[in-house]
N, C-alpha and C positions, 0 to 999 in steps of 0.2 A: 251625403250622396243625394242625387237628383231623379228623381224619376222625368221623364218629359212626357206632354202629352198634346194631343191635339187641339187646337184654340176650340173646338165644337166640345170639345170633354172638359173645358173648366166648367160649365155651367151646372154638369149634373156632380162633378167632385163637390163642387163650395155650396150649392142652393139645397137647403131643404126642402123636401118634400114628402106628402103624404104616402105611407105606405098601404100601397091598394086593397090588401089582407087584413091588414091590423090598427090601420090609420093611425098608428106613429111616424110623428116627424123622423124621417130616413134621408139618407140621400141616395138616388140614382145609381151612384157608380162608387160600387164598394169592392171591385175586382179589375183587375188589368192582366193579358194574359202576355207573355213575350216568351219570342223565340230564342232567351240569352241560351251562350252555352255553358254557363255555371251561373250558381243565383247570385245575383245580385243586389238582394236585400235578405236580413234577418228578419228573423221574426223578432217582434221588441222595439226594433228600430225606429225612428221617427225620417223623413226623407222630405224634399221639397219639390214639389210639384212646379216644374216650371214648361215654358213654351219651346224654350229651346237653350241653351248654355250660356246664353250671355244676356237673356232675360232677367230681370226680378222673380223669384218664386212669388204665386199666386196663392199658395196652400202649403201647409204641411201636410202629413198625413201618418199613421203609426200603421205599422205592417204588424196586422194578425195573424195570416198566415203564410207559408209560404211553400209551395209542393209542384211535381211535375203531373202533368193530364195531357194525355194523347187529345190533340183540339175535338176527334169525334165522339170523347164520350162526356161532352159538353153540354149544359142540361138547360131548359129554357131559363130554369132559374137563377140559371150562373149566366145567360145571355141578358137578363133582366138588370142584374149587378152587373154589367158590365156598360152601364147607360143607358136601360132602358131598350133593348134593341129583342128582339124573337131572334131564336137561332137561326132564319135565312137570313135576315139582315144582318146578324153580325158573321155571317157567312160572306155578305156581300162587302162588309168594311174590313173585312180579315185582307181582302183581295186589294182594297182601294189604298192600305198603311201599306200592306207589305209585298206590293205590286207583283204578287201570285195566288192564285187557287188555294183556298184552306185547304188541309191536306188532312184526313180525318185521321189520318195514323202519327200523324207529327206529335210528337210531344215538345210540350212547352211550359213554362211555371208558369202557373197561376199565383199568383199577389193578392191576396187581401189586405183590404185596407179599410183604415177608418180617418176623415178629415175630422183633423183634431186644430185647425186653424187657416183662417183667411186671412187674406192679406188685400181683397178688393174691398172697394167704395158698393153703396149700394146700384149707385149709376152702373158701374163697369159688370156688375153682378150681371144688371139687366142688359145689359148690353153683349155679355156672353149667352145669356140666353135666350135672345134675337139670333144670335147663330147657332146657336144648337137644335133651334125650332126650325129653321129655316134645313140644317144639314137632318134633320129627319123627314123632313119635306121630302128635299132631293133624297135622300135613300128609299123612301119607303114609294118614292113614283120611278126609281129605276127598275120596283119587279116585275 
């Protein structure tokens, strides 16, 4: 099975980076939250991280967890796993993927996950996150 995700979210799936608390090598985005209406992943599973369906996956990734959360009681630290974003921001990408108003009563599964393999060059790495800097640019000067 596939998860899909936006070309600005491979950078913080595959790159490690420093954890701001604990400064262990972490990555970014260890959560995805979707509006399915039944789960779509186990927990256990391994899934491929691609851009869109006829893509190459970029990533694997194993699903640690898997659970429903109404989007309001959404925590900055689950905004943080979810690429790095504070809960306005990812209030304001909630609206920009799913082209409506997060809706704090909505329930949706949360996804845990852990990138347990790349599939990019280190070129293409950097090259993702040139756009994932630049798509935090643009988010964080539309507030």
């Amino acid at each position: 099975m596939a998860l899909l995700f936006k070309p600005y979210h491979v950078f913080p799936i595959v790159a490690p980076t420093l954890h701001p608390m604990t400064m262990v090598p972490t990555r970014a985005k260890t959560e995805t939250r979707r509006a399915w209406g039944k789960p779509r992943a186990k927990i256990g599973s391994t899934h491929l991280c691609r851009l869109d369906f006829t893509d190459n996956y970029f990533a694997k990734v194993n699903i640690r967890d898997v659970y429903k959360q109404p989007l309001g009681e959404m925590t900055e630290e689950a905004a943080m796993n979810e690429g790095g974003y504070t809960l306005e921001e990812y209030g304001r990408l909630w609206q920009i993927i799913n082209k409506k108003p997060l809706n704090p009563l909505e329930e949706v599964f949360v996804v845990e996950m852990l990138c347990v393999e790349v599939t990019l060059s280190q070129i293409q790495i950097e090259k993702y996150g040139c756009m994932y800097r630049e798509h935090m640019q643009a988010l964080r000067g539309a507030a």
